[in-house]
PDB file of N, CA, C and O in Angstrom, chain B, residues numbered from 101:
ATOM      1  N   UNK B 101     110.460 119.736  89.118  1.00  0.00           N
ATOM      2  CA  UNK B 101     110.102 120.141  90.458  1.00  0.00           C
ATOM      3  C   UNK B 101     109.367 118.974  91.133  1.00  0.00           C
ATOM      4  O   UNK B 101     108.547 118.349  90.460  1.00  0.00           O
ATOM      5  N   UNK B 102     109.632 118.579  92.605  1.00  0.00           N
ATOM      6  CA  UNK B 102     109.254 117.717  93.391  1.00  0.00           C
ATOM      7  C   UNK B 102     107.545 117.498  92.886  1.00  0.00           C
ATOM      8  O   UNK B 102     107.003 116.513  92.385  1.00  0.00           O
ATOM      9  N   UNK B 103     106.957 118.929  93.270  1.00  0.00           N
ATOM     10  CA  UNK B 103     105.515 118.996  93.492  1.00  0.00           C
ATOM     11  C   UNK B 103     104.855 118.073  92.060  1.00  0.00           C
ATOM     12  O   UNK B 103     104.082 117.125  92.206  1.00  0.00           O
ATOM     13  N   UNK B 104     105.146 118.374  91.243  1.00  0.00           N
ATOM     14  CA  UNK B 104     105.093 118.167  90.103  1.00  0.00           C
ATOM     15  C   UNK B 104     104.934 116.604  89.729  1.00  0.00           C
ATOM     16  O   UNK B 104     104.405 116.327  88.652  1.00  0.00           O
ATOM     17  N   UNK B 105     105.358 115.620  90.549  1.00  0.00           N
ATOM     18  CA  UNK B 105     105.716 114.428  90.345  1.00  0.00           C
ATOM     19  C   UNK B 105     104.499 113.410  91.195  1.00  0.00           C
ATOM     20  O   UNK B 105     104.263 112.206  91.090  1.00  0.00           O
ATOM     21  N   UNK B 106     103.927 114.401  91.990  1.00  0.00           N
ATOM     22  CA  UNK B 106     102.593 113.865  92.661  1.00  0.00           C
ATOM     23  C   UNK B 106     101.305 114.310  92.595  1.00  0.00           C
ATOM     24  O   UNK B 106     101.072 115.515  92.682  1.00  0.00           O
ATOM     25  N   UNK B 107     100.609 113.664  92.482  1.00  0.00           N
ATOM     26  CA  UNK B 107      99.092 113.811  91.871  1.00  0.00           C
ATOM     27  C   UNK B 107      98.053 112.979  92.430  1.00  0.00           C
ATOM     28  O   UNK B 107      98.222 111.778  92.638  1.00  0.00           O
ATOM     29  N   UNK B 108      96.845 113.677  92.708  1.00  0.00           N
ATOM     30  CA  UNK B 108      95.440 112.801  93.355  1.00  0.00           C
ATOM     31  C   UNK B 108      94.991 112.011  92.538  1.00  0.00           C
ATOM     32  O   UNK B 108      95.096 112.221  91.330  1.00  0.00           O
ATOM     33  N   UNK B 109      94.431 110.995  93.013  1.00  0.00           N
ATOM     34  CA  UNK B 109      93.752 110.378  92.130  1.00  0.00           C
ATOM     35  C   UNK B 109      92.872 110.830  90.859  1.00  0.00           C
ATOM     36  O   UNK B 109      92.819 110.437  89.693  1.00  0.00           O
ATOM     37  N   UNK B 110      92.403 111.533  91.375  1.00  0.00           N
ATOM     38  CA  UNK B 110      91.528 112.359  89.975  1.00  0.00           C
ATOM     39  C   UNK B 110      92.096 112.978  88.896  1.00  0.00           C
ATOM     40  O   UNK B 110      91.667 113.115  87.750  1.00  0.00           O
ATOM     41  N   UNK B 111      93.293 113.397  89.494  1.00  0.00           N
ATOM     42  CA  UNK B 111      94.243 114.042  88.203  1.00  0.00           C
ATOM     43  C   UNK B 111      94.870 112.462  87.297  1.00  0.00           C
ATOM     44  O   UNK B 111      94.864 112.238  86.086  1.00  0.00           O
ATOM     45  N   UNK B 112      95.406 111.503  88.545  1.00  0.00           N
ATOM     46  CA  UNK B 112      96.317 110.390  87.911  1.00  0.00           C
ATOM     47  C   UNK B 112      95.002 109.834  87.045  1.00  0.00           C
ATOM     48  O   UNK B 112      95.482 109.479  85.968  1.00  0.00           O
ATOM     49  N   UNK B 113      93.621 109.607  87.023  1.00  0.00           N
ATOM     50  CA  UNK B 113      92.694 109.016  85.978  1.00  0.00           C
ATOM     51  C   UNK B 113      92.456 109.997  84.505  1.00  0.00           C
ATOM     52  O   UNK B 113      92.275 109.580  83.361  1.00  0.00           O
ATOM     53  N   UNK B 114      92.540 111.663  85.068  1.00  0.00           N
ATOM     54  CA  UNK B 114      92.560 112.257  83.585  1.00  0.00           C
ATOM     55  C   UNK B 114      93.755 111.874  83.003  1.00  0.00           C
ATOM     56  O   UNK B 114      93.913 111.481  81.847  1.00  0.00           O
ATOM     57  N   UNK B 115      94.761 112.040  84.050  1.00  0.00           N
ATOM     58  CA  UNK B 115      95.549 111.864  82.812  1.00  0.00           C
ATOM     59  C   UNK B 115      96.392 110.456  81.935  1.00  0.00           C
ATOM     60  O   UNK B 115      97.211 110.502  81.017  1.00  0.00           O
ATOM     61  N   UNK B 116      95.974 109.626  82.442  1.00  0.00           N
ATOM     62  CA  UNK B 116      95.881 108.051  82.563  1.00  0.00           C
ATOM     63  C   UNK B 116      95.303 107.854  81.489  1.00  0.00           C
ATOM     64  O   UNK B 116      95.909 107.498  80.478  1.00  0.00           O
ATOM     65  N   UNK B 117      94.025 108.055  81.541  1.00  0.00           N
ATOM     66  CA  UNK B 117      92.122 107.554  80.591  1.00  0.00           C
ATOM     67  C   UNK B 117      92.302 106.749  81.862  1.00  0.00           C
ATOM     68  O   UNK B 117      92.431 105.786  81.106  1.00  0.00           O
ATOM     69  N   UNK B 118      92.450 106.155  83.219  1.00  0.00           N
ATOM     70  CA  UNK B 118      91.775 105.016  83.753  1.00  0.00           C
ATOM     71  C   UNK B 118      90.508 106.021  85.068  1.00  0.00           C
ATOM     72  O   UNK B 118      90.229 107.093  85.604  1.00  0.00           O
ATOM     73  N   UNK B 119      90.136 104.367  84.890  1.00  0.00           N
ATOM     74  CA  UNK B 119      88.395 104.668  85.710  1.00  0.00           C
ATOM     75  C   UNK B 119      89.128 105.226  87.217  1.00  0.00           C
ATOM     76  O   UNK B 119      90.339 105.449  87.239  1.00  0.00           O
ATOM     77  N   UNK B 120      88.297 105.416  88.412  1.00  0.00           N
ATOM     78  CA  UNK B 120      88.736 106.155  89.681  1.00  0.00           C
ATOM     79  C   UNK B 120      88.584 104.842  90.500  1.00  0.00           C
ATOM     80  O   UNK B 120      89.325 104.787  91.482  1.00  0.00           O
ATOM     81  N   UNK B 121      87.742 103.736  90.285  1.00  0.00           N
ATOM     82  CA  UNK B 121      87.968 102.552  90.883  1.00  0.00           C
ATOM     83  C   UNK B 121      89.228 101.933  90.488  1.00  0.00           C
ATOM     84  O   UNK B 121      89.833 101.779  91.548  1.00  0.00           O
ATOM     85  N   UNK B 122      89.863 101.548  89.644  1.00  0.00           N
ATOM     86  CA  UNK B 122      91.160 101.255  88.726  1.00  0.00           C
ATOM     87  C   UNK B 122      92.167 101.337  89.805  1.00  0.00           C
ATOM     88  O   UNK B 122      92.634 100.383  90.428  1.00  0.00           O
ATOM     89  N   UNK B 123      92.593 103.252  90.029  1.00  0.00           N
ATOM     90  CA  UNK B 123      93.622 103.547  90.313  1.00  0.00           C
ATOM     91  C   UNK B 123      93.217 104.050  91.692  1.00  0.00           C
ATOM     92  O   UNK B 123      93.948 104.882  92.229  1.00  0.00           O
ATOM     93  N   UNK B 124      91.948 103.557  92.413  1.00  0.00           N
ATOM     94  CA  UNK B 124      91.846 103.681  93.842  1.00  0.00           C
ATOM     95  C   UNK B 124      92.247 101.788  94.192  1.00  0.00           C
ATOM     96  O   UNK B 124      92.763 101.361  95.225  1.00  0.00           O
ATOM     97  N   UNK B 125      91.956 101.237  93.381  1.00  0.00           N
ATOM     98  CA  UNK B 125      91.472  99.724  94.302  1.00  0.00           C
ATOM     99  C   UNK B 125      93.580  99.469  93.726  1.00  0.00           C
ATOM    100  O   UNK B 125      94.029  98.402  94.145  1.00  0.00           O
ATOM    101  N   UNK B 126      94.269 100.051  93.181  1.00  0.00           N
ATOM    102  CA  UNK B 126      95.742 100.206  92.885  1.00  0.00           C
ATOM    103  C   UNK B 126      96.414 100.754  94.194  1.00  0.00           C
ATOM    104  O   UNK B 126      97.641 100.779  94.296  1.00  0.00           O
ATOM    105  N   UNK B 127      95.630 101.168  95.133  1.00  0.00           N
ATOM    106  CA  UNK B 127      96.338 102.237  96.357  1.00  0.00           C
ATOM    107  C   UNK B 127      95.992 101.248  97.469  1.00  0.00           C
ATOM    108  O   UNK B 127      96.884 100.999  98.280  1.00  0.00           O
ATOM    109  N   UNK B 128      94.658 100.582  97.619  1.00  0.00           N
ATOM    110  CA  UNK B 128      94.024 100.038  98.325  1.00  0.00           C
ATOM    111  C   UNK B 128      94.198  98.214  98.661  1.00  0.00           C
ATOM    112  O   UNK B 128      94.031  97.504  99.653  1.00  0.00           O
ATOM    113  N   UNK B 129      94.694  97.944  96.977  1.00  0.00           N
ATOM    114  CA  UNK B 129      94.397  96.158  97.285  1.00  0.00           C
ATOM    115  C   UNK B 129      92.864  96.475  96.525  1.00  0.00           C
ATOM    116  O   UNK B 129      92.050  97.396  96.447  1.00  0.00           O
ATOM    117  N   UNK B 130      93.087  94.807  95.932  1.00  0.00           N
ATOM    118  CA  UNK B 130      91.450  94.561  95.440  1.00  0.00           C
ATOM    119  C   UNK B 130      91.219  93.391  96.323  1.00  0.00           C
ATOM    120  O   UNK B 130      92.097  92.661  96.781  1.00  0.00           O
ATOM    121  N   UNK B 131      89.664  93.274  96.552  1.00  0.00           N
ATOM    122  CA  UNK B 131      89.109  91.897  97.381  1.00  0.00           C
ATOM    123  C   UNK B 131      90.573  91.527  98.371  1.00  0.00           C
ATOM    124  O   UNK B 131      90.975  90.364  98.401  1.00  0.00           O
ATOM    125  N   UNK B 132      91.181  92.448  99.028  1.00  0.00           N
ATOM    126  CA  UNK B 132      92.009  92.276 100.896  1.00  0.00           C
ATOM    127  C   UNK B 132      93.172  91.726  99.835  1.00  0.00           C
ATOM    128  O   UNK B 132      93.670  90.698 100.295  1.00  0.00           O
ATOM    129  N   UNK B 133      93.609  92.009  98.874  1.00  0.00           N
ATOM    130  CA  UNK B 133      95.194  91.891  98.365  1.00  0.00           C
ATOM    131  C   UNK B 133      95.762  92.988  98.220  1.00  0.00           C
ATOM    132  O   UNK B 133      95.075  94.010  98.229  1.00  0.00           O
ATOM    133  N   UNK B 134      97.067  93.050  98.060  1.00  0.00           N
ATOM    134  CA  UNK B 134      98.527  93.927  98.612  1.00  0.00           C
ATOM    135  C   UNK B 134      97.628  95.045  97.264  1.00  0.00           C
ATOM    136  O   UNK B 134      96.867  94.780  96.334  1.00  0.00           O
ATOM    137  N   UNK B 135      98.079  96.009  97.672  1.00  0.00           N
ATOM    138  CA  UNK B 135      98.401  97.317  97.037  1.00  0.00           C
ATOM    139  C   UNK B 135      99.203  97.007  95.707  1.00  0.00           C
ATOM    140  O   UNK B 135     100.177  96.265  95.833  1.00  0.00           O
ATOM    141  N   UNK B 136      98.887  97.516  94.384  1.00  0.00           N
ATOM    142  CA  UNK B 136     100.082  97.562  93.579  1.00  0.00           C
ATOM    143  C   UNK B 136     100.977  98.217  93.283  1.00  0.00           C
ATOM    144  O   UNK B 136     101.858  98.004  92.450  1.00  0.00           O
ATOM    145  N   UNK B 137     100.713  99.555  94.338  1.00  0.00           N
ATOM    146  CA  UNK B 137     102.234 100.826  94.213  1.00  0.00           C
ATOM    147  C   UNK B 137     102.912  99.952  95.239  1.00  0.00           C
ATOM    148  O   UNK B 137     102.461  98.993  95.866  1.00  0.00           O
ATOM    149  N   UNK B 138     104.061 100.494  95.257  1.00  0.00           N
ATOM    150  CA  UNK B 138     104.839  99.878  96.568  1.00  0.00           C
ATOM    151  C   UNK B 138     105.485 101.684  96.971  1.00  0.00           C
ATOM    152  O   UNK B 138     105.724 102.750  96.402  1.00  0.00           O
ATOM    153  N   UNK B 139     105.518 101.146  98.124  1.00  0.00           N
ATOM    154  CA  UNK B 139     106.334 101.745  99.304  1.00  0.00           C
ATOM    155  C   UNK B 139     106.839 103.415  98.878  1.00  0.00           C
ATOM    156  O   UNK B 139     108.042 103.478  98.622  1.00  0.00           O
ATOM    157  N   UNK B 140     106.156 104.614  98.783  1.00  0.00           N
ATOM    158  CA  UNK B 140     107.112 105.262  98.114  1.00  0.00           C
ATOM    159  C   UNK B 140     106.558 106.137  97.339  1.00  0.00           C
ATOM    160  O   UNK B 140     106.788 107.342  97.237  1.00  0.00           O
ATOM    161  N   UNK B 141     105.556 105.244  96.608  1.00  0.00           N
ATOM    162  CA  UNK B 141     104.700 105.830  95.560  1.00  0.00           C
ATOM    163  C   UNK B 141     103.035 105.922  95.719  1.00  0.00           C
ATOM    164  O   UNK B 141     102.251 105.980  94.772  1.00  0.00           O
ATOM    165  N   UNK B 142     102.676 105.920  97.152  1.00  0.00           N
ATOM    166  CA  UNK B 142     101.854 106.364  97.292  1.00  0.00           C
ATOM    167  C   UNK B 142     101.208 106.766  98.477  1.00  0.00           C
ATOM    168  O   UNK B 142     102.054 106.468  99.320  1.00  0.00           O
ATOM    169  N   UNK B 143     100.279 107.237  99.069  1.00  0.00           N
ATOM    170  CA  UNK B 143      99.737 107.200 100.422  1.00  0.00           C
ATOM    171  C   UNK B 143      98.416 108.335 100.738  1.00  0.00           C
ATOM    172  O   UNK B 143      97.918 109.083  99.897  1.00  0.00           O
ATOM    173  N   UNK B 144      98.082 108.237 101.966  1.00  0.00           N
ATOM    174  CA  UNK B 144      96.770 109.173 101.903  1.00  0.00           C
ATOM    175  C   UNK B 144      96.959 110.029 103.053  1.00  0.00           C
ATOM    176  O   UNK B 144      97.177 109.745 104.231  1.00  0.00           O
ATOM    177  N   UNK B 145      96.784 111.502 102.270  1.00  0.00           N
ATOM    178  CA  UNK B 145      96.346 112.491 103.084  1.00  0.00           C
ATOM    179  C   UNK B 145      95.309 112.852 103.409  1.00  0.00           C
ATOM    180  O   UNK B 145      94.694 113.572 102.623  1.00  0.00           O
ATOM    181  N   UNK B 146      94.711 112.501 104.676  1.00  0.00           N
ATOM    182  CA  UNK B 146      93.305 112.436 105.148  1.00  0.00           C
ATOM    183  C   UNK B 146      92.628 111.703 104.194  1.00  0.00           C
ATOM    184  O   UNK B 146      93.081 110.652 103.741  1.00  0.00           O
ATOM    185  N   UNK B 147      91.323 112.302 103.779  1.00  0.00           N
ATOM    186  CA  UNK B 147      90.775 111.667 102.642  1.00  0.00           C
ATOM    187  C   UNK B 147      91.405 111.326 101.111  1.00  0.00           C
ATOM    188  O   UNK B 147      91.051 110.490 100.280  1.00  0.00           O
ATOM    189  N   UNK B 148      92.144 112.010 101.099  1.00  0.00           N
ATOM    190  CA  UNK B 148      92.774 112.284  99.593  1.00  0.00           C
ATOM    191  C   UNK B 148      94.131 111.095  99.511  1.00  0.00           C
ATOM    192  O   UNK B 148      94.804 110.654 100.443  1.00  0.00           O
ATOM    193  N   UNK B 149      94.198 110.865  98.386  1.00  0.00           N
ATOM    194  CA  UNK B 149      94.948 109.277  97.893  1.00  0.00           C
ATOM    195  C   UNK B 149      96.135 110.675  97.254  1.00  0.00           C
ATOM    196  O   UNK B 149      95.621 111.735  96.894  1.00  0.00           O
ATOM    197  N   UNK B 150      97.191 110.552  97.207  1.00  0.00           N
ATOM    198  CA  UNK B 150      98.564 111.181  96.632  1.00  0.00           C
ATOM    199  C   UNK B 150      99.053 109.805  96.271  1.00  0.00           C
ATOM    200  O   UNK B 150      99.192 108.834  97.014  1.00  0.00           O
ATOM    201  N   UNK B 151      99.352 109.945  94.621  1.00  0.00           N
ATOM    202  CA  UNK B 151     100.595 108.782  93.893  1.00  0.00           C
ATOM    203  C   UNK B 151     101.196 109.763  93.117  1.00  0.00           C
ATOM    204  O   UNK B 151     100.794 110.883  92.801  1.00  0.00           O
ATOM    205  N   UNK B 152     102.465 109.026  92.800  1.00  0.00           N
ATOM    206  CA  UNK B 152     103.593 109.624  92.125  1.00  0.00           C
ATOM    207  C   UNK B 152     103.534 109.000  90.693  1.00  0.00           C
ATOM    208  O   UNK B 152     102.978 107.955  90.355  1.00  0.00           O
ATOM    209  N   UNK B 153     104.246 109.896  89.923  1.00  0.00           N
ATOM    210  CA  UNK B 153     103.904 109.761  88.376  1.00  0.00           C
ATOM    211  C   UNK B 153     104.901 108.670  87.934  1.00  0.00           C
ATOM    212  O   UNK B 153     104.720 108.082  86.868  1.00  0.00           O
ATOM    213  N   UNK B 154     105.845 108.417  88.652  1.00  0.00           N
ATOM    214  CA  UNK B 154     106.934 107.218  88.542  1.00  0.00           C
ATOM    215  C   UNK B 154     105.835 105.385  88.797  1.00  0.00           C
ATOM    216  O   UNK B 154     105.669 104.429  88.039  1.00  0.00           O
ATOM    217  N   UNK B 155     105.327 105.692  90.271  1.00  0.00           N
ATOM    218  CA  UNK B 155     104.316 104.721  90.447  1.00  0.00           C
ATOM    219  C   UNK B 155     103.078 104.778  89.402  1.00  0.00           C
ATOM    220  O   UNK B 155     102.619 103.752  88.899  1.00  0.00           O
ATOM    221  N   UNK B 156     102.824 105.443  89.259  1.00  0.00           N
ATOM    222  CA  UNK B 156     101.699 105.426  87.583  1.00  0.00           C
ATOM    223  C   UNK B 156     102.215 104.413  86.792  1.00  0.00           C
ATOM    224  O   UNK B 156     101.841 103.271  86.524  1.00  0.00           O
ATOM    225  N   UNK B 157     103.251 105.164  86.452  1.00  0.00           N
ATOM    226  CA  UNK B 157     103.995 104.586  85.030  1.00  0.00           C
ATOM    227  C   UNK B 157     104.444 103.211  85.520  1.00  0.00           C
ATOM    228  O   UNK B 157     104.375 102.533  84.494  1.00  0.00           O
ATOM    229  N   UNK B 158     104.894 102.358  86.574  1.00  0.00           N
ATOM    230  CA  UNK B 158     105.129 101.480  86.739  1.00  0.00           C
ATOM    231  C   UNK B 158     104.000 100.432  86.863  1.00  0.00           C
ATOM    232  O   UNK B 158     103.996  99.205  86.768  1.00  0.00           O
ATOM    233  N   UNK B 159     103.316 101.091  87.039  1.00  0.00           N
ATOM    234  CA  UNK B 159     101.782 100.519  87.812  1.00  0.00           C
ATOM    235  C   UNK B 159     101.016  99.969  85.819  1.00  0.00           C
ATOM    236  O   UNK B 159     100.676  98.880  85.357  1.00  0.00           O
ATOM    237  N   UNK B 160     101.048 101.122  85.335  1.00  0.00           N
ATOM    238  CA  UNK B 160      99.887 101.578  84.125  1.00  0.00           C
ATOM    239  C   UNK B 160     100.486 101.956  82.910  1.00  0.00           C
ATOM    240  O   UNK B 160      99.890 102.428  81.942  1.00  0.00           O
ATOM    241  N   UNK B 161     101.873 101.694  83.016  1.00  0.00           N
ATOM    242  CA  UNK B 161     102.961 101.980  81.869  1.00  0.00           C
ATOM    243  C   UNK B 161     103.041 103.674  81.560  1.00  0.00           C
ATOM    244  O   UNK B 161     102.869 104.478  82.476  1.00  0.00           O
ATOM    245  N   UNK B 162     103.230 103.963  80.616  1.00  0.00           N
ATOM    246  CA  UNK B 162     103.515 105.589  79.942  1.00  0.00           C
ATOM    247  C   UNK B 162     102.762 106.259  80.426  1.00  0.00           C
ATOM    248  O   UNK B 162     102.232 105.591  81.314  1.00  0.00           O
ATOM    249  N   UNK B 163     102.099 107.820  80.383  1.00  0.00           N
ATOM    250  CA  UNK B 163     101.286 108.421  80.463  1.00  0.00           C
ATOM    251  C   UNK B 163     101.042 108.530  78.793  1.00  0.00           C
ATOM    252  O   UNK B 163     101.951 108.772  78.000  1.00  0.00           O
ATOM    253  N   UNK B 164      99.360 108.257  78.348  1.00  0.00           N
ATOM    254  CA  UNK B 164      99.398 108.670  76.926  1.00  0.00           C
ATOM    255  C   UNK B 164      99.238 109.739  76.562  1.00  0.00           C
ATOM    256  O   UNK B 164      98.592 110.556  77.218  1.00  0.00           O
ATOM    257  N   UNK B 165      99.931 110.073  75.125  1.00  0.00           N
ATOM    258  CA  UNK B 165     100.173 111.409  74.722  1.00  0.00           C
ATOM    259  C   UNK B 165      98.773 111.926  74.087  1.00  0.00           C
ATOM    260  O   UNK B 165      98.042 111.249  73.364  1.00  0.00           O
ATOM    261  N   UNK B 166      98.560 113.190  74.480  1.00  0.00           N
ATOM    262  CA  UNK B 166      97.680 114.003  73.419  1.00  0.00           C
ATOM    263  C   UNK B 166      96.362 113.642  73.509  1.00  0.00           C
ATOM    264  O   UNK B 166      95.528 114.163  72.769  1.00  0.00           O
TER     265      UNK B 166
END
């Protein structure tokens, strides 16, 4: 299911292990450089950061198991 494939930041760090700076300054650019999702795989609703579990995994490799 679509819904299923996108997740806030807070969910993408539980289920990651990464920190909330990590996979915010990943949406954002670090120190005024490009974003590392591209086009697709991520964006913000109002306050809230939405990435896709495809951009995770490309971004941060696998999701780890267990």
């Amino acid at each position: 299911m679509m819904i299923d494939d996108v997740m806030t930041i807070k969910e993408a760090c539980q289920r990651w292990g990464l920190g909330n700076t990590t996979v915010r300054q990943a949406c954002t650019g670090q120190k005024g450089g490009l974003p590392r999702f591209q086009k697709g795989e991520f964006r913000q609703s109002g306050s809230t950061w939405l990435i896709t579990v495809d951009g995770m995994t490309r971004v941060f490799g696998e999701e780890p198991k267990g």
